[in-house]
C-alpha positions in Angstrom: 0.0 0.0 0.0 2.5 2.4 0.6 4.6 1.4 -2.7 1.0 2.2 -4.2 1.0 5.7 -2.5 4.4 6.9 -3.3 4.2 6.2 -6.8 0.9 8.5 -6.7 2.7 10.9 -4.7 5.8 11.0 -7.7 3.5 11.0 -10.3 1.8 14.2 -8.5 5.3 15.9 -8.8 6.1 14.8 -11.7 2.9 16.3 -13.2 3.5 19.6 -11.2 7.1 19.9 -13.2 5.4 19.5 -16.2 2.6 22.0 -15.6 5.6 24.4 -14.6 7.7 23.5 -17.6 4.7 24.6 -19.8 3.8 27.8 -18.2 7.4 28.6 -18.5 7.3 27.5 -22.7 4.3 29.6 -22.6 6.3 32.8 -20.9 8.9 32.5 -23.7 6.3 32.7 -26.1 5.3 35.6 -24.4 8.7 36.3 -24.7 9.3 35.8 -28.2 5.9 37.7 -29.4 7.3 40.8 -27.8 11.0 41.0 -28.9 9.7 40.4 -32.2 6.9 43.3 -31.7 9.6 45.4 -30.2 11.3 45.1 -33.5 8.5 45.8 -36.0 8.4 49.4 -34.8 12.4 49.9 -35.0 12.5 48.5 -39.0 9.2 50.6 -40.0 11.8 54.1 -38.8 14.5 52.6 -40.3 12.9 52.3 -43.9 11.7 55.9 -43.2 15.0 57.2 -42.6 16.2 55.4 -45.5 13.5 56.9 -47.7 14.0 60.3 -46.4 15.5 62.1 -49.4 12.2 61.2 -51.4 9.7 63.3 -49.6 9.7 66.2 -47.6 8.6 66.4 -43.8 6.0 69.0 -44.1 4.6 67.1 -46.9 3.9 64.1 -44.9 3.5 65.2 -41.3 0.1 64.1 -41.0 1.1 60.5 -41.4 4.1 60.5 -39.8 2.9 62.0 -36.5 0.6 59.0 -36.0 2.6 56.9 -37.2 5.3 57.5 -34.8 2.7 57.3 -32.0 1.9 53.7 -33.0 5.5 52.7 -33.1 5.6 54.5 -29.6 2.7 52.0 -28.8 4.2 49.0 -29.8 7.4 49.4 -28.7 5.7 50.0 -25.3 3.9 46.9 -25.8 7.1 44.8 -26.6 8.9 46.1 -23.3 6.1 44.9 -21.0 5.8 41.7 -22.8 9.0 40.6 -22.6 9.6 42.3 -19.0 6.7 40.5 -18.1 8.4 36.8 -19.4 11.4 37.5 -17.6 9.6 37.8 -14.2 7.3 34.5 -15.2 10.2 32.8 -16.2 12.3 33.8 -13.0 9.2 33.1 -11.1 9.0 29.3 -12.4 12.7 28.7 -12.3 12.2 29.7 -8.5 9.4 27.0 -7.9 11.2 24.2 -10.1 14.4 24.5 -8.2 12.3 24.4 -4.9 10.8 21.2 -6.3 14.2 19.9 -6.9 15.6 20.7 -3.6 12.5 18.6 -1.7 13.2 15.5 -4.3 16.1 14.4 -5.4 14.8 11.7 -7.8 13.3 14.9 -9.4 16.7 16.9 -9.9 18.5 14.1 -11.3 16.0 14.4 -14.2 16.1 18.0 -14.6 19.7 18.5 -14.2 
């Protein structure tokens, strides 16, 4: 009976880990969406300062101006995303090594 009970009780962990494995896939996702939404913002100026010489500024100020705000936007929107991985991330490291530390059977596989 107790054989019985410890196996349920590793299996318990074991499916903890993984549930904390996939939150932290799921913050790197998170992750990933915003360094790449940080970016979009930085290649739309560069293209702009490229193409500089073929229009003047007056011309197009009343594109630019929102334009620029919705780069300001997004690149606000990329640093919280991926800010907000690194603290998930950080966060589930914390709880997998804590996991770890109470079973040793555990961090031999994660290790």
């Amino acid at each position: 009976m107790s054989a019985v009970r410890d196996l349920e009780l590793d299996n318990m962990i074991l499916n903890e880990v993984q549930l904390l494995l996939s939150e932290k896939r799921t913050a790197l996702y998170t992750m990933r969406t915003g360094i790449a939404v940080f970016a979009f913002p930085l290649s739309v100026l560069s293209i702009l300062i490229a193409t500089s010489r073929m229009y003047q500024l007056q011309e197009v100020m009343q594109w630019l101006v929102p334009l620029l705000l919705l780069n300001l936007g997004l690149t606000g929107l990329g640093v919280y995303l991926i800010a907000r991985a690194f603290r998930r991330i950080h966060h589930y490291d914390r709880l997998i090594d804590g996991f770890k530390r109470k079973h040793s059977k555990l961090a031999e596989l994660l290790d």
